[in-house]
TORLOGU-316312 format. One record per residue (C-alpha): residue number from 1; y, x, z; residue in one letter. Coordinates in steps of 0.25 Angstrom, whole numbers, padded with zeros to 4 digits. Example, Ala and Ser with C-alpha at 12.3 -4.5 7.8 and 13.67 -1.06 7.14 Angstrom:
BEGIN
+-----+-------+-------+-------+------+
: seq :    c2 :    c1 :    c3 : type :
+-----+-------+-------+-------+------+
:   1 : -0018 :  0049 :  0031 :    a :
:   2 : -0004 :  0055 :  0029 :    s :
+-----+-------+-------+-------+------+
This chain:
BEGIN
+-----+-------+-------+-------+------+
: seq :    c2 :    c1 :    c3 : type :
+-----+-------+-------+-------+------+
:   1 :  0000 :  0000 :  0000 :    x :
:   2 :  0014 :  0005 : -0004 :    x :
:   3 :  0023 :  0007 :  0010 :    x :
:   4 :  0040 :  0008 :  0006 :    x :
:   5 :  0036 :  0022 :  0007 :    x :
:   6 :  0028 :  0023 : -0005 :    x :
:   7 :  0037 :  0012 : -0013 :    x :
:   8 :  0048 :  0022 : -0011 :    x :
:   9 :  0039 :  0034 : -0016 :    x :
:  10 :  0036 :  0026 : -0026 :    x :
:  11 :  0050 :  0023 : -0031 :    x :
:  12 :  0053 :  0038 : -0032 :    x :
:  13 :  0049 :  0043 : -0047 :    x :
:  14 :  0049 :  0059 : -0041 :    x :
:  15 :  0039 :  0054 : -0030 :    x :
:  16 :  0030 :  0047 : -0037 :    x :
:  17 :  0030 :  0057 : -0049 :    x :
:  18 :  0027 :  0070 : -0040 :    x :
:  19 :  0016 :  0064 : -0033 :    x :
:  20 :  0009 :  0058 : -0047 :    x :
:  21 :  0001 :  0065 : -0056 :    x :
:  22 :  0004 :  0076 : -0066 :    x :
:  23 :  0008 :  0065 : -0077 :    x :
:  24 :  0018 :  0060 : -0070 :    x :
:  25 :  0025 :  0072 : -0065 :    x :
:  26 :  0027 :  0078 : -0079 :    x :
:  27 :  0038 :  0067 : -0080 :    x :
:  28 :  0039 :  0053 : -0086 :    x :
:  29 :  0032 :  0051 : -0099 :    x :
:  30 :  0040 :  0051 : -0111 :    x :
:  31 :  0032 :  0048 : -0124 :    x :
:  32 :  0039 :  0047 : -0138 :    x :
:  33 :  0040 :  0036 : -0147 :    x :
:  34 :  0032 :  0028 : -0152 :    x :
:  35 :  0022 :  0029 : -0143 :    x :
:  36 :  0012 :  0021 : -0136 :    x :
:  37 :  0007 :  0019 : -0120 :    x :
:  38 : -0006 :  0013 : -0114 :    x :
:  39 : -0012 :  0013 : -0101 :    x :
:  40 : -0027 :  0018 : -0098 :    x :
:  41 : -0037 :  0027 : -0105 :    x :
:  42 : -0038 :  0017 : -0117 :    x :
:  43 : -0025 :  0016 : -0119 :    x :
:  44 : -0026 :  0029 : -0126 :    x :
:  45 : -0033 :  0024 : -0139 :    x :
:  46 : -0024 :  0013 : -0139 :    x :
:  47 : -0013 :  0021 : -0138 :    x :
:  48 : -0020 :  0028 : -0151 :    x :
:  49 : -0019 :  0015 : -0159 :    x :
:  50 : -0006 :  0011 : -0154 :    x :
:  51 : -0002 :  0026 : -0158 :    x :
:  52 : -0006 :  0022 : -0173 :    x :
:  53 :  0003 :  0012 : -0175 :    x :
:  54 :  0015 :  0017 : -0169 :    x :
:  55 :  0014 :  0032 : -0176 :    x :
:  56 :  0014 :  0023 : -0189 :    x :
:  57 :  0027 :  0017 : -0187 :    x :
:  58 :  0021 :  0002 : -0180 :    x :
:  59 :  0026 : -0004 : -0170 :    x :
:  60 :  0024 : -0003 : -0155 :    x :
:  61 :  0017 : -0018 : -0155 :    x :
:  62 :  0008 : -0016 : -0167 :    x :
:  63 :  0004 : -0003 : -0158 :    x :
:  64 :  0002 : -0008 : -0146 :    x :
:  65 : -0006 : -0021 : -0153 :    x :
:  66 : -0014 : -0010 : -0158 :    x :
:  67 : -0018 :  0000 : -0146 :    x :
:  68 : -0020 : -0014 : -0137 :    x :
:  69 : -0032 : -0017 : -0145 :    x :
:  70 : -0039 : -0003 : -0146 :    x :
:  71 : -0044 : -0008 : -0132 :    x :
:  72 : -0045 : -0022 : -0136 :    x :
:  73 : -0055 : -0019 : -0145 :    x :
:  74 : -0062 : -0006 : -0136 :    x :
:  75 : -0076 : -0012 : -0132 :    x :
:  76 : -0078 : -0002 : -0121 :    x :
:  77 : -0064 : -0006 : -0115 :    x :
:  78 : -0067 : -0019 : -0104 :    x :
:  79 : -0053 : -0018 : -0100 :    x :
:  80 : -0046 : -0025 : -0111 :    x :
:  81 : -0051 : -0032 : -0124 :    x :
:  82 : -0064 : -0036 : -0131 :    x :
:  83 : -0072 : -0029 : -0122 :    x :
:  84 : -0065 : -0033 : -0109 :    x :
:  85 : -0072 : -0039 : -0098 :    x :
:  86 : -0073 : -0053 : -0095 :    x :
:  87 : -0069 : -0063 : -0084 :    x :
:  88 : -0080 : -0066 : -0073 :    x :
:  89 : -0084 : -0077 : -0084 :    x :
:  90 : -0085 : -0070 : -0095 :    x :
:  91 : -0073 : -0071 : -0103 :    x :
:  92 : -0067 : -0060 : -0109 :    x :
:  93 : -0053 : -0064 : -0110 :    x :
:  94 : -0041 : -0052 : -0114 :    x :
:  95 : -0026 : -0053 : -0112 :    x :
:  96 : -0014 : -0048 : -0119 :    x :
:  97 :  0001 : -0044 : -0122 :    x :
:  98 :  0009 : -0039 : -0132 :    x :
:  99 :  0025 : -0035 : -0130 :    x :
: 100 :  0036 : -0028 : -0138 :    x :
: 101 :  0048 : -0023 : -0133 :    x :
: 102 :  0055 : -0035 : -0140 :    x :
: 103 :  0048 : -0045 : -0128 :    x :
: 104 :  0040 : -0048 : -0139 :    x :
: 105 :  0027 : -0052 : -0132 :    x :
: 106 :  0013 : -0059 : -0134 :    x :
: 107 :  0000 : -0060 : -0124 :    x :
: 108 : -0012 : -0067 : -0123 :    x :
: 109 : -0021 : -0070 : -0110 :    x :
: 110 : -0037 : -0074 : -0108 :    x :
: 111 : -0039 : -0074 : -0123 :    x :
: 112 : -0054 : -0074 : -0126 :    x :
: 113 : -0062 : -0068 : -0138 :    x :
: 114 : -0050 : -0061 : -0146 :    x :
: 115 : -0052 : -0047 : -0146 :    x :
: 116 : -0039 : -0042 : -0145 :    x :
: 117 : -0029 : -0050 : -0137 :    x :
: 118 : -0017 : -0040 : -0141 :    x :
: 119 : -0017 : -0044 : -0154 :    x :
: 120 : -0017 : -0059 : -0150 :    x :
: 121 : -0005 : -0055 : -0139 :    x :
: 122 :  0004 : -0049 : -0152 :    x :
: 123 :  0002 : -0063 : -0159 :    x :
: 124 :  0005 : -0071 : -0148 :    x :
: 125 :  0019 : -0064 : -0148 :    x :
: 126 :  0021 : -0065 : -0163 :    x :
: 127 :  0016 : -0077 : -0167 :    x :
: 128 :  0017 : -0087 : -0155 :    x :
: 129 :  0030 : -0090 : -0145 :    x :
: 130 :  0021 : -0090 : -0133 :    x :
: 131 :  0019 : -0075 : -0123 :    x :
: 132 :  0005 : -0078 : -0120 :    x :
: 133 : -0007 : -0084 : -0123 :    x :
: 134 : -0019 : -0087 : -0116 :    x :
: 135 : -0033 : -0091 : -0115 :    x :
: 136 : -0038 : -0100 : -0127 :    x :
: 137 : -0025 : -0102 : -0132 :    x :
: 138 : -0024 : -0086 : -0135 :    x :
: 139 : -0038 : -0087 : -0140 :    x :
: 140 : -0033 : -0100 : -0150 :    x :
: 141 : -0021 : -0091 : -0154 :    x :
: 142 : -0029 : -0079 : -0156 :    x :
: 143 : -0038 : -0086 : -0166 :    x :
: 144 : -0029 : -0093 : -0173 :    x :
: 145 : -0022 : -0081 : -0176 :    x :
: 146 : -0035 : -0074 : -0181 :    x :
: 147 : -0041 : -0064 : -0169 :    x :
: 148 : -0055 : -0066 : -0171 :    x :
: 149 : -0062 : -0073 : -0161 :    x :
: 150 : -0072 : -0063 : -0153 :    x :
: 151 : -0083 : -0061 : -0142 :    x :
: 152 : -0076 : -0052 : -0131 :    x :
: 153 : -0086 : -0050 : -0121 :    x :
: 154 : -0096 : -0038 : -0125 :    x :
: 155 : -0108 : -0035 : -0121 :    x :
: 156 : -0105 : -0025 : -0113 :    x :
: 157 : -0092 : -0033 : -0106 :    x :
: 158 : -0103 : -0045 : -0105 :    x :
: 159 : -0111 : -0035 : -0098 :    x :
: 160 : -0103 : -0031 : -0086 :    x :
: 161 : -0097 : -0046 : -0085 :    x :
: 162 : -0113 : -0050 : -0080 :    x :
: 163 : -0114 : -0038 : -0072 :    x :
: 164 : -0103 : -0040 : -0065 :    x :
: 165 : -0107 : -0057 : -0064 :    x :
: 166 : -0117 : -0049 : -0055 :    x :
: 167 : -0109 : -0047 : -0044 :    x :
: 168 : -0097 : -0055 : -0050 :    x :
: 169 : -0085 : -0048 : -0042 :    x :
: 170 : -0072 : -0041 : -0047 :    x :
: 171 : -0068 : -0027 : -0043 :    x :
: 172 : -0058 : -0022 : -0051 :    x :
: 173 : -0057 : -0007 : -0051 :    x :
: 174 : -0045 :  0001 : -0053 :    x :
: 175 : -0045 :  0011 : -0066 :    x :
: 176 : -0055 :  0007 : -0074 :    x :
: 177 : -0049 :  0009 : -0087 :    x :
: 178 : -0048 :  0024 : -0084 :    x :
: 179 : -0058 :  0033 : -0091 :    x :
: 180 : -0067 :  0034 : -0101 :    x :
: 181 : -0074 :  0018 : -0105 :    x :
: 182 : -0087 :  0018 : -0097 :    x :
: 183 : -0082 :  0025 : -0084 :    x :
: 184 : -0071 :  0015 : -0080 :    x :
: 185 : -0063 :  0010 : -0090 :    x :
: 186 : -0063 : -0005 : -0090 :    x :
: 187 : -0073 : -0006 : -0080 :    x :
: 188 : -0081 : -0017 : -0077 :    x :
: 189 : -0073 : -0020 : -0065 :    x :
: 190 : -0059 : -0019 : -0070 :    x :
: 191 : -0048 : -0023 : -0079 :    x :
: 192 : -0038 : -0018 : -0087 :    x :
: 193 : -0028 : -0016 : -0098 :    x :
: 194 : -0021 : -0008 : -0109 :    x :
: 195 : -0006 : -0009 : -0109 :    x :
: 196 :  0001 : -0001 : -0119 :    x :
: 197 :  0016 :  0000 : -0124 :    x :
: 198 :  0023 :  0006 : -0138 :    x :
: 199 :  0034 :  0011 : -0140 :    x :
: 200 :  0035 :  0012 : -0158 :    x :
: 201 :  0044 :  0020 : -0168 :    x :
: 202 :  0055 :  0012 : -0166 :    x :
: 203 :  0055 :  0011 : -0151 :    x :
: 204 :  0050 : -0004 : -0150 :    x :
: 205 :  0040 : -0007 : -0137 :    x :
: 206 :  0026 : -0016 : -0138 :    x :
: 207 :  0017 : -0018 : -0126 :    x :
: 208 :  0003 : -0021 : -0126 :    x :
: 209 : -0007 : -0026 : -0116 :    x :
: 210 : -0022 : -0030 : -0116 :    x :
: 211 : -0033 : -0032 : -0106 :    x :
: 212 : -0046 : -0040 : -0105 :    x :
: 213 : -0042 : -0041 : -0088 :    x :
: 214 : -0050 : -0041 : -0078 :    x :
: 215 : -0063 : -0039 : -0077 :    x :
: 216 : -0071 : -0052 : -0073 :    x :
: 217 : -0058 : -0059 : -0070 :    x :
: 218 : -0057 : -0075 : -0067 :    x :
: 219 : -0058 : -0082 : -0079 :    x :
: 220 : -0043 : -0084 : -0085 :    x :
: 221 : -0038 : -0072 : -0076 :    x :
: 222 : -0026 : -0065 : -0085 :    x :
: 223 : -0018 : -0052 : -0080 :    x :
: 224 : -0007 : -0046 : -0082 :    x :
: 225 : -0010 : -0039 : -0097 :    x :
: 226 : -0006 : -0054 : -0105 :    x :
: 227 :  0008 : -0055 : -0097 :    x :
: 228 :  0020 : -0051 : -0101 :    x :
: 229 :  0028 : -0043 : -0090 :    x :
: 230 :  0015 : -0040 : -0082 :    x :
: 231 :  0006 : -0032 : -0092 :    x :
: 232 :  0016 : -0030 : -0102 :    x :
: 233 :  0032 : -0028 : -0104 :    x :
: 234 :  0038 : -0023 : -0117 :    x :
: 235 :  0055 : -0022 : -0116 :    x :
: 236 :  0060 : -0014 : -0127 :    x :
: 237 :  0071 : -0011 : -0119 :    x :
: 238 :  0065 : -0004 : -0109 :    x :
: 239 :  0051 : -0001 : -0112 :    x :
: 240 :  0036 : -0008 : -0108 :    x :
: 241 :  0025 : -0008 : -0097 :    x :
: 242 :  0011 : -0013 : -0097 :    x :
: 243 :  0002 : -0014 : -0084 :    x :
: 244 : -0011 : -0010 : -0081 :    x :
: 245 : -0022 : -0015 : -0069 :    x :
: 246 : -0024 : -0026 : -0061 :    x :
: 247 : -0014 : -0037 : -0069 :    x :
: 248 : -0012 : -0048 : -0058 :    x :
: 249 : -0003 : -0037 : -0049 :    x :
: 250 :  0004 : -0034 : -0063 :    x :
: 251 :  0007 : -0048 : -0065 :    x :
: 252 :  0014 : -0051 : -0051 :    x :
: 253 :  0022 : -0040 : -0055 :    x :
: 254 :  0026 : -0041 : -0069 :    x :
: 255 :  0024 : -0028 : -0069 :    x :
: 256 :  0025 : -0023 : -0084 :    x :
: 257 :  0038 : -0031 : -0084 :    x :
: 258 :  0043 : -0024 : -0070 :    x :
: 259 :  0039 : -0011 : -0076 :    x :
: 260 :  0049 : -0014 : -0087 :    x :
: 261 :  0060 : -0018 : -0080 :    x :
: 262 :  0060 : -0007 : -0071 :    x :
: 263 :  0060 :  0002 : -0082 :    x :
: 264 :  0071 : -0007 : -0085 :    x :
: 265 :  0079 : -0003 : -0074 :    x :
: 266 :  0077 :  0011 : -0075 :    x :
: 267 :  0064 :  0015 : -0069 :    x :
: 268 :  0055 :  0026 : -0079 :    x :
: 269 :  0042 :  0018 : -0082 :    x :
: 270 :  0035 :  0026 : -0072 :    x :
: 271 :  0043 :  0021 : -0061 :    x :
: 272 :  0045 :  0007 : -0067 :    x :
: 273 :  0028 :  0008 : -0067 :    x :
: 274 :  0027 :  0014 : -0055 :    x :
: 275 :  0036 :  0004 : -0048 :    x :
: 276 :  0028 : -0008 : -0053 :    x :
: 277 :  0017 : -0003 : -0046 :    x :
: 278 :  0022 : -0001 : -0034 :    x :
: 279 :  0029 : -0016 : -0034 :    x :
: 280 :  0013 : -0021 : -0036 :    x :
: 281 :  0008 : -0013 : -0024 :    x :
: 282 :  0020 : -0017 : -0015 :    x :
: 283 :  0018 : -0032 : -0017 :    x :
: 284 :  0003 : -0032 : -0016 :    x :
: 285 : -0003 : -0018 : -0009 :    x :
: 286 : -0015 : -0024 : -0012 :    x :
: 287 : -0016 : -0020 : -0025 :    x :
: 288 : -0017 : -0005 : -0022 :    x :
: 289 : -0031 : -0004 : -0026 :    x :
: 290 : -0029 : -0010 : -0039 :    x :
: 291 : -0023 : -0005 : -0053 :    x :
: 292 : -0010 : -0008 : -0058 :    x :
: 293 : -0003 :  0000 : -0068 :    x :
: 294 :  0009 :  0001 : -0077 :    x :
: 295 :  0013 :  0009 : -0090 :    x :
: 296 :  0028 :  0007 : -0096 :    x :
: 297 :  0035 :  0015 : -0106 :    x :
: 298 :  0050 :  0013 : -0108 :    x :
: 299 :  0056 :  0012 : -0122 :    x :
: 300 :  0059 :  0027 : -0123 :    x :
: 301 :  0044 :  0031 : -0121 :    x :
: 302 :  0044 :  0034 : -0106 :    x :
: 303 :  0030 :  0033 : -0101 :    x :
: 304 :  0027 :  0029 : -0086 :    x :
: 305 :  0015 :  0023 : -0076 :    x :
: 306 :  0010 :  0019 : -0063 :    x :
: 307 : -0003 :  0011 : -0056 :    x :
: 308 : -0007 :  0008 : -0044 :    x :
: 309 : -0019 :  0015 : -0046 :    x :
: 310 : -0021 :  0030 : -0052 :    x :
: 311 : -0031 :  0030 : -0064 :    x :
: 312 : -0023 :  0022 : -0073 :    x :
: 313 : -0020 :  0028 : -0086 :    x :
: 314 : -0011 :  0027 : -0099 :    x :
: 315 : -0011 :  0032 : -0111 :    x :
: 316 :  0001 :  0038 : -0119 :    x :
: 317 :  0004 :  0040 : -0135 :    x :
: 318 :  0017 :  0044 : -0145 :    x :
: 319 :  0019 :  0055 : -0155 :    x :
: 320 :  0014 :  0067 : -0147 :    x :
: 321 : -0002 :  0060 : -0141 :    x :
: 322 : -0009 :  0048 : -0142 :    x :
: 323 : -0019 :  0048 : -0131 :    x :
: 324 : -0011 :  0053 : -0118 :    x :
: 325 : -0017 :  0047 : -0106 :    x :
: 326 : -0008 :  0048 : -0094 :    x :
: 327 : -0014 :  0044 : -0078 :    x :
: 328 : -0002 :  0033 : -0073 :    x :
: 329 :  0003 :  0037 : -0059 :    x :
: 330 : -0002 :  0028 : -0047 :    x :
: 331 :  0001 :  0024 : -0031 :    x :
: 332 : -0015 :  0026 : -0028 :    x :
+-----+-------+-------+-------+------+
């Protein structure tokens, strides 16, 4: 639990950043533009794919679209998309949004049997007056705007679903996403998401998030990745934020919207990253054990983080590499 004492450590930037690790203390991240940002291990080949559209000129929504359904389609990824695990009955169900700096934005929530819920999200926002849809109704849209209808529950998802019917209890573990597929990442018992931002040629922001939620969650349970403000916030303005971890505690925050407006007001995005986590743990200490995480990147390409929890990762991409993978700094 943070005491004043540690809030006011917290708040210091030449506190936190001696006692974190190496990363931090070269100094505040400064990519060039265009470039591209995603958290975890597998953000790093989406970052790849966003990377292609924007060293050809695209624009930072057509590559964020693009590096969101790499995992979308990655069978060995049960964290987000087609091979995501199911709800406690079953039901593979996968969120979504989409933002540009322009407030631009699009999402879709519990959608069932489309196989890239991202691509649904940017039609939402282009072809409807409506944020977010939902459940059958996003299903209904998606099909009558052509996404092929799709089983989304492999073998292998099917597999630890009735395993885990065995003992039928929910113990989310923190970090899962880390590591190689098969020792961690999207474990059996977890959740998670890929948030990624854009900066393009012409120095225009896009946001994307996507996530197939928690693990064996109740039957219509969404988080935060759909919302707009909690998951994701574009301003081209000042910049954008995505979150990471256990979505409910990012939802009683708005906590990719706070992120932003701190930014807004002045704080780098570490601080502003850094200071959303700490208004999560202030409010409900409880939390501690969980994972929460924020990445933002201001409109000049300045870089930051910060979790509850070390382990969370994110990956990084412009001109100079593609697959740099940085640890976010963290309380525990």
């Amino acid at each position: 639990m943070l005491n004043r004492r540690d809030v006011i450590k917290a708040s210091m930037a030449g506190s936190a950043l001696a006692a974190a690790s190496g990363a931090a203390a070269e100094g505040p991240i400064q990519l060039s533009t265009p470039c591209v940002i995603s958290t975890w291990d597998f953000g790093v080949a989406a970052n790849q794919a966003a990377w292609q559209v924007l060293a050809a000129g695209g624009s930072a929504l057509d590559a964020v679209e693009a590096g969101a359904r790499v995992p979308e389609a990655d069978l060995k990824n049960h964290s987000v998309g087609r091979a995501g695990y199911p709800d406690r009955d079953g039901h593979v169900t996968l969120d979504a949004s989409i933002m540009t700096g322009a407030g631009e934005c699009g999402a879709v929530a519990g959608i069932e049997h489309i196989a890239h819920p991202i691509s649904v999200a940017r039609r939402v926002m282009e072809k409807t007056p409506h944020v977010l849809l939902v459940g059958e109704g996003a299903l209904q849209f998606a099909l009558e705007q052509g996404f092929p209808r799709e089983e989304l529950l492999t073998p292998e998802s099917a597999a630890a679903w009735k395993e885990w019917l065995k003992t039928n209890r929910y113990s989310p573990v923190a970090n899962s996403e880390v590591g190689t597929y098969g020792k961690g990442a999207g474990g059996p018992n977890n959740h998670d998401t890929i948030g990624m931002l854009a900066i393009d040629a012409r120095g225009e922001l896009a946001g994307a998030c996507t996530t197939s939620g928690m693990a064996w969650k109740l039957r219509g349970r969404v988080g935060d990745s759909p919302i707009i403000g909690a998951g994701l916030y574009v301003d081209g303005e000042v910049g954008a934020a995505t979150s990471t971890g256990v979505g409910e505690e990012v939802i009683r925050n708005a906590g990719s919207f706070l992120v932003v407006e701190l930014m807004r007001q002045g704080r780098s995005p570490q601080a502003a990253c850094r200071e959303a986590v700490t208004r999560i743990l202030k409010k409900r200490p409880q939390v501690k054990d969980d994972q929460v995480g924020f990445l933002a990147i201001t409109r000049r390409g300045e870089v930051g983080a910060w979790a509850i929890q070390k382990g969370f990762t994110y990956a990084l991409c412009d001109a100079g590499t593609q697959d740099r993978l940085l640890p976010g700094e963290a309380f525990y």
